[in-house]
N, C-alpha and C positions, 0 to 999 in steps of 0.2 A: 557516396563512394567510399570502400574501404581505402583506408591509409594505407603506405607501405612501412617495414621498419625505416629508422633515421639509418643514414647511411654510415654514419658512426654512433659504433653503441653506446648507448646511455651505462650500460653496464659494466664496470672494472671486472667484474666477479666472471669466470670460466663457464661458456656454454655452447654448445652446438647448435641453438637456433631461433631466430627470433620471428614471432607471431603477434599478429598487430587484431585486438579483438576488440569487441565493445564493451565495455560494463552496465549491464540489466539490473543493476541494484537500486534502480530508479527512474524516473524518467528525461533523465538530462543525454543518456547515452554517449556517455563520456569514451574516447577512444585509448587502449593503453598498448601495451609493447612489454609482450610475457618474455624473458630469457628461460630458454628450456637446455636441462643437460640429460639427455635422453629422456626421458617422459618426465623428469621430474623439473619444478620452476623454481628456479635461484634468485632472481629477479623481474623488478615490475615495476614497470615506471608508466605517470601519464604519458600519451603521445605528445612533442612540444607542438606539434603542427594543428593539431585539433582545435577547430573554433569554437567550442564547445567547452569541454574539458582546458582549455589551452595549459595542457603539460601537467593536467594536475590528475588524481584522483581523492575521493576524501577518505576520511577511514571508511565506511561502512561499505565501499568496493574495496578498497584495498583488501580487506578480512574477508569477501567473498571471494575475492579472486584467487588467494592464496589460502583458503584453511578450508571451506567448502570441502575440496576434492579431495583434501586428506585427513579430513575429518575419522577421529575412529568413532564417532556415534554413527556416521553414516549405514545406510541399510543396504542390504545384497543378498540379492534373491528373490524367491516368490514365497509368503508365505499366507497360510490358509488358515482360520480360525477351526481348531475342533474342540468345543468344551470351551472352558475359560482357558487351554493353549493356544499357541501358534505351531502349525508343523514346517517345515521347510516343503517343498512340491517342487517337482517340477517344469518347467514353460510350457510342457503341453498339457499338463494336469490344469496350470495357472489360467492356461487360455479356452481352456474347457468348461472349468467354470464362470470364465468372464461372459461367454459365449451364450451359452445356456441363461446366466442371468443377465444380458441386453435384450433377449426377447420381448422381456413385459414392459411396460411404462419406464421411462429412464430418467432422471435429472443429474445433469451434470454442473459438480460444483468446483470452481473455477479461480483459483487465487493469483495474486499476481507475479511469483518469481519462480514458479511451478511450470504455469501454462504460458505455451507460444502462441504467437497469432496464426499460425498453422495447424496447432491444436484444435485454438476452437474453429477453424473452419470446418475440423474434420469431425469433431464435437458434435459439431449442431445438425449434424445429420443423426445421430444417434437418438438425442435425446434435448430437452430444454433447458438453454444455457442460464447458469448462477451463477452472482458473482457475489462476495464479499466487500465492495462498491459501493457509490450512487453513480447510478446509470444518467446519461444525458442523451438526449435526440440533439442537441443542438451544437454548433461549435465550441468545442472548448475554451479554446485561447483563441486570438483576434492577430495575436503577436508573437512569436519568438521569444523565451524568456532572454536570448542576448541581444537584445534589442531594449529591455529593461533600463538599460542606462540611460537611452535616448528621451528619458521622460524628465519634465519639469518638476512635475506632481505625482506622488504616489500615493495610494493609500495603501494600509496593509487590512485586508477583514479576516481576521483570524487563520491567515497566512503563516506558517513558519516552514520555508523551505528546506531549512537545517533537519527539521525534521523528516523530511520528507525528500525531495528535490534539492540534494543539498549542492550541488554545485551550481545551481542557479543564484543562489546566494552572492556568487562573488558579482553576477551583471546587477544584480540590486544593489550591492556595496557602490559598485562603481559610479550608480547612478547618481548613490547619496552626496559620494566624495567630485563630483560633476557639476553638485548644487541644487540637489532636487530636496524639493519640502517632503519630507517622508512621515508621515501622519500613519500611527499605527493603532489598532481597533483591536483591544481582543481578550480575551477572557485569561492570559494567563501573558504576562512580561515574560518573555522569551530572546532569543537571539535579534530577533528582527528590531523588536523595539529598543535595545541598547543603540541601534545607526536612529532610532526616530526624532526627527524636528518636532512631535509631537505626540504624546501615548495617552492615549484612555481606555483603562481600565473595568471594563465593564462587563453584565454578563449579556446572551442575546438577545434579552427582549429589550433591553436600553438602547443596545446597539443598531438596531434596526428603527430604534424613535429618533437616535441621532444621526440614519442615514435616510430616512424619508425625509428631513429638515436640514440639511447641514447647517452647519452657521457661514454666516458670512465668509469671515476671510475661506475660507473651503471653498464657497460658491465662487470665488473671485478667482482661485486657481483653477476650475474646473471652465471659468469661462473665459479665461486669457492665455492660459498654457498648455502643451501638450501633457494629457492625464493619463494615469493606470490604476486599473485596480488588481489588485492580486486579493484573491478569494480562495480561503482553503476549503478544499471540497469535503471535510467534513461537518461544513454546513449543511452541505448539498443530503447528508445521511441524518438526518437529524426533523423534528416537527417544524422546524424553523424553513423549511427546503423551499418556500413557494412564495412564501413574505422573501429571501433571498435574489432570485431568480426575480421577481419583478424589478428589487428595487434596481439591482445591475441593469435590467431592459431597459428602466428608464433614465438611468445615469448615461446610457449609451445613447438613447433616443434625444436626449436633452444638451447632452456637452458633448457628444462623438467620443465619451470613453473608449480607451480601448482596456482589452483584459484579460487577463489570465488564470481560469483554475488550479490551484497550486495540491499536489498530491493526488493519491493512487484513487482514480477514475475511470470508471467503465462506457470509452465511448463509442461502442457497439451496441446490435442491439441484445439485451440479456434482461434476466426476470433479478431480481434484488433479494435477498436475503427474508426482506418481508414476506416478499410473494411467494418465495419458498415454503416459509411456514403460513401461511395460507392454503397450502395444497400440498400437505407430507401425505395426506392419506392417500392420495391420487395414482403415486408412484411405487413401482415393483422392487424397483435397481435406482441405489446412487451410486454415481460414480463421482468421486474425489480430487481435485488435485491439489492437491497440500492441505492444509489444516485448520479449514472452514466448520471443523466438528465442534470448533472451539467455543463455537457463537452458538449452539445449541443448548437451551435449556434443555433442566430436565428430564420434563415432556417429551419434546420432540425426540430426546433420543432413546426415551421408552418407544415413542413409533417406527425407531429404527430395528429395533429389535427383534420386529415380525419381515423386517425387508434384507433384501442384500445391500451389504454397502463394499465397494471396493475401491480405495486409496493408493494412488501414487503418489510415493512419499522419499522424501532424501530420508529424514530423521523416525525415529520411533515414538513421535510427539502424539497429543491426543486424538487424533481421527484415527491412527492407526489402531490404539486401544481399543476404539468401539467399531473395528473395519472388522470384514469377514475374509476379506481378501486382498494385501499388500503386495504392491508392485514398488519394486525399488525402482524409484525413475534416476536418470541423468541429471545436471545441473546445466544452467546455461552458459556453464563456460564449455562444457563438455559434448557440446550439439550446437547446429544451427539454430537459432531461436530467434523469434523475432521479439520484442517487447511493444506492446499494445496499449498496456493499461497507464494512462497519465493523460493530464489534463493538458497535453499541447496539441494535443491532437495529431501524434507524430508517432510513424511505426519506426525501430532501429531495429536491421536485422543484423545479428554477428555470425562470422565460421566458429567450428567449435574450433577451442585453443589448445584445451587439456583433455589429457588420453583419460576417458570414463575410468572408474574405478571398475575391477571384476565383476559380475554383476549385477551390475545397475543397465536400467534397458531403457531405450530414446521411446516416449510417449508414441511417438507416430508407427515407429516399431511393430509395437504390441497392437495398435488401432489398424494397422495393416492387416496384421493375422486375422482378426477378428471380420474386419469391413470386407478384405480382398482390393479396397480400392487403395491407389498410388496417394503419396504426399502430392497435391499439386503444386508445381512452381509459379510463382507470386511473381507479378510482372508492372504492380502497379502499387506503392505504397504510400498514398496521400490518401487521406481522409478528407471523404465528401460529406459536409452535414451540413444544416441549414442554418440561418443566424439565429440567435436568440432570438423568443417571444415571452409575451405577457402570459401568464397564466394562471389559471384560478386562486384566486387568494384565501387560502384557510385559514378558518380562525388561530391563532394561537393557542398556546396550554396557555393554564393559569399560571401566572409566576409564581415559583417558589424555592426551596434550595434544587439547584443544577449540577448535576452528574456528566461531568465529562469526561469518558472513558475513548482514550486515545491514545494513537503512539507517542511516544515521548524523542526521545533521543536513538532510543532500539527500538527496533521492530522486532516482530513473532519467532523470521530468519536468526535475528542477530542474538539470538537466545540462546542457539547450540553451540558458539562460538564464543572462550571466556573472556577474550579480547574486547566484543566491542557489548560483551554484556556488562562486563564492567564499567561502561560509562555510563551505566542506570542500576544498578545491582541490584536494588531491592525493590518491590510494588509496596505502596503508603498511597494515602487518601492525602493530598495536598492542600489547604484549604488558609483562607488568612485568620487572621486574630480575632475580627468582627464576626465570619461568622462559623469558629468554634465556638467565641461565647455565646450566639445565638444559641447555637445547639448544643450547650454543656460540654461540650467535649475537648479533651484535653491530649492523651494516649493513645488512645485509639478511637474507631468509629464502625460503627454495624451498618453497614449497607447489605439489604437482600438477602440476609441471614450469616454473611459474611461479613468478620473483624476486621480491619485492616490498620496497622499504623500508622500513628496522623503525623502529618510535616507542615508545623504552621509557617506561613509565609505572607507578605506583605504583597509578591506576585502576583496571586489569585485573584480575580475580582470577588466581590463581594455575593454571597449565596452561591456558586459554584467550589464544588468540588473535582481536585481534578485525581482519576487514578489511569495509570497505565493499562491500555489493555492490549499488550504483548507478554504479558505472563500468562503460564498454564501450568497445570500439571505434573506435568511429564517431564517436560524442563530440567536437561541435566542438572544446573547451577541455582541454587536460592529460587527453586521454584515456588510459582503463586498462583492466584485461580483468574481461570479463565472470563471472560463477559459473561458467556452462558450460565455462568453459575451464580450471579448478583444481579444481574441485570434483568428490568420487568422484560424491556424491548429490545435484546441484544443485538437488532441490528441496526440501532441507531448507536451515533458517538454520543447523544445528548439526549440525557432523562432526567425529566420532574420528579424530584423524591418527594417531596409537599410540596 
């Protein structure tokens, strides 16, 4: 249930009106309290009533809530590729040719601060749903991440919700400062393991030798105290997905784990980035929403070249470069939206808060003209899925140096934005001392035909490399290149280079 405002404002500063919205800049759906002076927002505080958020937001809403909507890279309008331009058009030009190209085979590709849960309902009539994800059939989380604190025993498996899920972080703190053993697993010392009772270092083929076996004292916690595991779902996108996924079934089958996928998760049903390219040739029309171009080798987007593609997009980032036809969409501060995509298994739907910018068109809007059918209203927002199972175990890759190409601190979003792209500025290949001198490397490193700056560090495990992949292109500030353009498998976070 929506909040209302506090009945005294949080805010000294002069305004006409206060609107109580959720923030989709993740999946914690934190509640906040916009002060508006005629369409414009002077201030923004968390709600203090929110059990969730309780009074807070982090930076990476606060910067969406406030600089999104008034962003000047933002886009407005319809615009249509002729040649190597864009012309302006339009809405009935726009929807003439959306129109015309939804007839033939469709794929619709799907990101997560783009598209509502409304969306893809209306979506998946059109055409077959992609995400930018790992998809799951089964329950995500078991638990509430504020319910995190109620644990004895944690472990963390390449978990960092700072990065991701960052206001869940404070129920993890809370658990630590509670007395819980926090044992943390991961390829790169991060936030999480500065609270851990215990860190190992390692990359994931150790990690999964050290979690089919645990040692002792580990078994002893898992068989006398209430246990969690937090698992970040960039495992789940990775060769490692299935070795994962059992050994969780059987920590759960064995000690009653409970557990939580931490980060951006697709738990509907949708085809995977793989399966996409599996079947480019198949398809007449992609349809877009945000900037899943990014992940495209290539290839693939030489086979865009014979097709239509048409991107709803805030920014002018790289799907819109190789789009045929741009639709300036809304933000979710700026429309009803639900948020879908996270590992708790939990939909949040918010009123829009902020007056859209000129321009800019509500996704449903546009899917209206074209369908003729209504947005339907949502009467039921819990997630049915089944519990975890066993399932086939694939061989492993051969060990050897590991490419971990993931978000960092910013995400793809927080690129257009210089406030919280500044908390990561630059894309470098992260890597420790052992093994640059493995690999001779000193300045820099060639991954996939691309250079990149090397930042040694003592965080890295050992044979992984770590680089950001929320740089691209386009990218107003200290731009850098995208997955698709180093990456053999861009739609894994983790690749075998030897």
């Amino acid at each position: 249930m929506l909040l209302k405002p506090t009945a005294l404002p949080l805010t000294a500063k002069e305004f006409d009106e206060a609107k109580v919205g959720l923030c989709m800049g993740c999946g914690c759906g934190c509640s906040y309290i916009a002060y508006l002076k005629g369409d414009r927002l002077v201030d923004l505080y968390g709600h203090p009533a929110d059990p969730r958020g309780m009074g807070s937001l982090c930076s990476k809403g606060m910067a969406y809530v406030q600089l999104v909507n008034t962003s000047p890279f933002r886009l407005k309008g319809f615009h249509l590729r002729q040649g190597e331009e864009f012309v302006s058009v339009s809405e009935g030009d726009a929807v003439s040719f959306l129109r015309e190209a939804l007839k033939g085979r469709v794929a619709v590709l799907m990101d997560r601060q783009t598209a509502s849960y409304t969306d893809y309902l209306m979506l998946r009539e059109l055409g077959d749903i992609y995400v930018d994800a790992p998809v799951v059939d089964f329950l995500p989380s078991t638990v509430d991440f504020s319910r995190w604190k109620d644990f004895k025993f944690i472990l963390s498996w390449e978990a960092e919700p700072v990065y991701s899920e960052v206001m869940a972080s404070r129920w993890l703190v809370d658990g630590v400062e509670r007395g819980a053993y926090l044992v943390c697993l991961s390829s790169i010392h991060a936030t999480v393991c500065a609270k851990a009772s215990e860190k190992h270092l390692l990359n994931p083929w150790k990690q999964i030798e050290f979690l089919k076996e645990p040692p002792l004292p580990i078994k002893r916690f898992l068989q006398t105290v209430p246990s969690l595991v937090l698992v970040g779902t960039s495992l789940l996108a990775s060769p490692f997905k299935n070795s994962v996924i059992n050994i969780l079934y059987q920590w759960r089958k064995k000690w009653k784990v409970e557990y939580s996928l931490v980060g951006d998760l697709m738990p509907y049903p949708a085809g995977t980035l793989q399966d996409l390219f599996n079947r480019l040739e198949q398809y007449d029309t992609f349809l877009v929403l945000g900037n899943l171009l990014r992940y495209f080798p290539p290839e693939a987007l030489d086979v865009l070249k014979s097709k239509k593609v048409i991107t709803f997009s805030l920014f002018p980032n790289f799907s819109v470069h190789h789009s045929h036809l741009v639709i300036s969409c809304t933000f979710w501060t700026e429309r009803e939206f639900i948020h879908f995509r996270n590992g708790f298994g939990t939909l949040y739907r918010t009123p829009p808060v902020l007056k859209p910018p000129q321009g800019t068109f509500h996704i449903p809007y546009i899917l209206q003209l074209i369908t003729q059918k209504r947005e339907e209203p949502l009467t039921d927002l819990l997630l049915e899925a089944k519990p975890i199972e066993t399932v086939e175990e694939k061989p492993l890759p051969k060990e050897g140096i590991l490419l971990v190409c993931d978000n960092t601190l910013v995400e793809e979003l927080g690129r257009w934005n210089l406030w919280t792209h500044e908390l990561d500025k630059y894309q470098k290949a992260i890597l420790s001392p052992a093994t640059a001198k493995v690999m001779g490397v000193r300045d820099s490193v060639e991954i996939g035909g691309v250079r990149f700056p090397v930042e040694i560090s003592s965080n890295v495990a050992e044979g992984v490399i770590w680089i950001s992949s929320s740089f691209e292109e386009y990218q107003p500030y200290d731009p850098g290149v995208r997955p698709g353009a180093f990456m053999k498998n861009p739609f894994f976070r983790y690749e075998v280079l030897t």
